[in-house]
N, C-alpha and C positions, 0 to 999 in steps of 0.2 A: 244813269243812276246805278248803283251798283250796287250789288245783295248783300243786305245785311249780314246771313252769316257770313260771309266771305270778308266782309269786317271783323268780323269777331273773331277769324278765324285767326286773320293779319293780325288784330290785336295781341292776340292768346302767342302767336309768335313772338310778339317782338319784344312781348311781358319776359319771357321765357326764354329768349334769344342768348342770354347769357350760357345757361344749363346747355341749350342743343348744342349752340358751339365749341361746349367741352366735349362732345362725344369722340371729333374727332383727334382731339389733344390724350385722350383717355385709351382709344385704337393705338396710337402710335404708342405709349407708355406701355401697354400691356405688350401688342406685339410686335413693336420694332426691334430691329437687331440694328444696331448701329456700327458705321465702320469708320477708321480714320480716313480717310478720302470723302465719304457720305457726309460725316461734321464740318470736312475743312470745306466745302463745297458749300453747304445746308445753312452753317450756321450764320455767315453772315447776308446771305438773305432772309433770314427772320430778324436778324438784327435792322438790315433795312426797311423792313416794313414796319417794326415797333417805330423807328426813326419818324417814317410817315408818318404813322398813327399818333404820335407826341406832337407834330407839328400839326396836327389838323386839330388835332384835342387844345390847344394851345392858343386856336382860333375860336372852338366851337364853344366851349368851356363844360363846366359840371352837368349839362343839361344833356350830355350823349350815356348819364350813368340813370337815366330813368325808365319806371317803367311803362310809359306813355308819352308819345313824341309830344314835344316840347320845343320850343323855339321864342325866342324873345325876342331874337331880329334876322333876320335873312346875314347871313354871311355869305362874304361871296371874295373875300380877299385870302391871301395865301395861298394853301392848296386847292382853295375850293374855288380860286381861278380859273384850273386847270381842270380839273372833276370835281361832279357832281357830290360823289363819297367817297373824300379819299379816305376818311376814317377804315372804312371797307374794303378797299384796294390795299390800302398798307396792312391789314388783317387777313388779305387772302397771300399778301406777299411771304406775311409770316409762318400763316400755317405752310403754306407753300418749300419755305425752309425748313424748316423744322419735319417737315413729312419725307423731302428727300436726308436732311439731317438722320433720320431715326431709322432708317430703312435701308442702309447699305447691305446690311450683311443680310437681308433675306434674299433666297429665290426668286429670280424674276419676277415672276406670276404673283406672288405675294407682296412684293414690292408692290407692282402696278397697281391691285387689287387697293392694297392700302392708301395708295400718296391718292387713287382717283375716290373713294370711298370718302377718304378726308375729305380732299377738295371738292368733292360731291356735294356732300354732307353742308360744306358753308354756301355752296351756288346754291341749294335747294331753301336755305334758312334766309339768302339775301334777296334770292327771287320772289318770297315772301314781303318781306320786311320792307327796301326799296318802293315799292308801288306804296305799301300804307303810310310810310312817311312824306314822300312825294302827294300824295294826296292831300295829307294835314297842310303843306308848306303851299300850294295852291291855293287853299282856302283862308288860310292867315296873311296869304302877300299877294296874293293877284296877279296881278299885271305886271308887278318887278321881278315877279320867281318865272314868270312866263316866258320873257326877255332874257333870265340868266338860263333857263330849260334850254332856251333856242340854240345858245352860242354856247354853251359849255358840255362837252358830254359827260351820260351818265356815269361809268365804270370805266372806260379806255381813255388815259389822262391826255391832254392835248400835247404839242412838244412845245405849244408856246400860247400863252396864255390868251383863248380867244377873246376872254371877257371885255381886254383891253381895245382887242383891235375891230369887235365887228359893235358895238354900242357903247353910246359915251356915259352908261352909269359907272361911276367911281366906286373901285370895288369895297366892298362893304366888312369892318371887321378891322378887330385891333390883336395883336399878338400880345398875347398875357402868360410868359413861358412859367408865372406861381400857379398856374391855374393847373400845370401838369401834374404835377406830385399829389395831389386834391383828388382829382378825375382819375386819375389813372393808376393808385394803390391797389385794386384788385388788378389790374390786365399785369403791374409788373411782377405781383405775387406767384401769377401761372405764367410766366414769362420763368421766371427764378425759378419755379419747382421742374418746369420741363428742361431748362437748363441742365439741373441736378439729376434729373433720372436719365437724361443726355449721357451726363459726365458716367453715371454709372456705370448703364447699359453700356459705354464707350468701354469701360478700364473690366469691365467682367467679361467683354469679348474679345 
């Protein structure tokens, strides 16, 4: 059984999960120096992991924009084959680019300080967040999320989809690519503005 406030705590996170996870978009903005080799490196791994992020959103639908986990069926087809949240691995793929993106032109030490600080910053928010939703998804599906827990890992993607080869439930989950544009107008709005303070920071250095 497990303590209430540590519930509330999960909760109050993942209500909030949006806000924390600007902080470290808002670090790099303020004080990354960006360089041409840092963008031409950076930026298309943020772009890969938005990529992710649109194809799992594409599966999961409108219900990853709430503030209280939500689930109306167990999906388990597309990326979520492969991992558990790839919504969250293509989000740490991005900040991931975008922190080496933003961070060329500083000092080692500030560099490092910054890109682990960031990525800090979303391990601390996910290692939260992860267990309170995995808990809701136990107690709404049982014995079918229990089977997908077994053969799919949670955060390190498999290289090939175990869902298919170690149990014969047929994976679960239709791809609905209208369902992106819907769900995912704020993530492309701070996707576009760090783009822009990118491009800046990039031509005033």
């Amino acid at each position: 059984m497990t303590d209430p406030r540590s519930d509330e705590l999960q909760a109050l996170v993942f209500k909030n999960r949006g806000a924390l996870l600007s902080i470290p978009a808002l670090m790099l903005a303020v004080l990354g120096k960006p360089s041409a080799f840092s963008v031409t490196v950076g930026l298309p791994i943020a772009l890969a992991g938005e990529l992710i992020r649109c194809w799992a959103v594409g599966y999961s639908g409108v219900t990853t924009r709430d503030d209280r986990v939500t689930a109306p069926e167990l999906v388990t087809a597309g990326p979520y084959a492969y991992v558990r949240n790839p919504l969250y691995v293509g989000n740490f793929i991005t900040a991931a680019g975008f922190a080496l993106a933003f961070t060329g032109g500083n000092v080692f030490g500030a560099r490092a300080g910054l890109i682990a600080a960031s990525l800090g910053t979303m391990a601390a928010v996910y290692g939260i967040v992860i267990p309170h939703e995995e808990r809701y998804l136990r107690s709404q599906f049982g014995e079918p999320y229990e089977r997908y827990c077994a053969c799919v890992p949670q955060i390190v993607p498999a290289m090939q989809p175990p869902l298919r080869q170690v149990q014969s439930d047929t994976p679960r989950g239709e791809w609905k690519p209208d369902v992106i544009a819907r769900a995912e107008k704020n993530t492309f709005l701070t996707f576009g503005a760090m783009l822009a303070i990118l491009a800046l920071k990039a031509l005033k250095g």
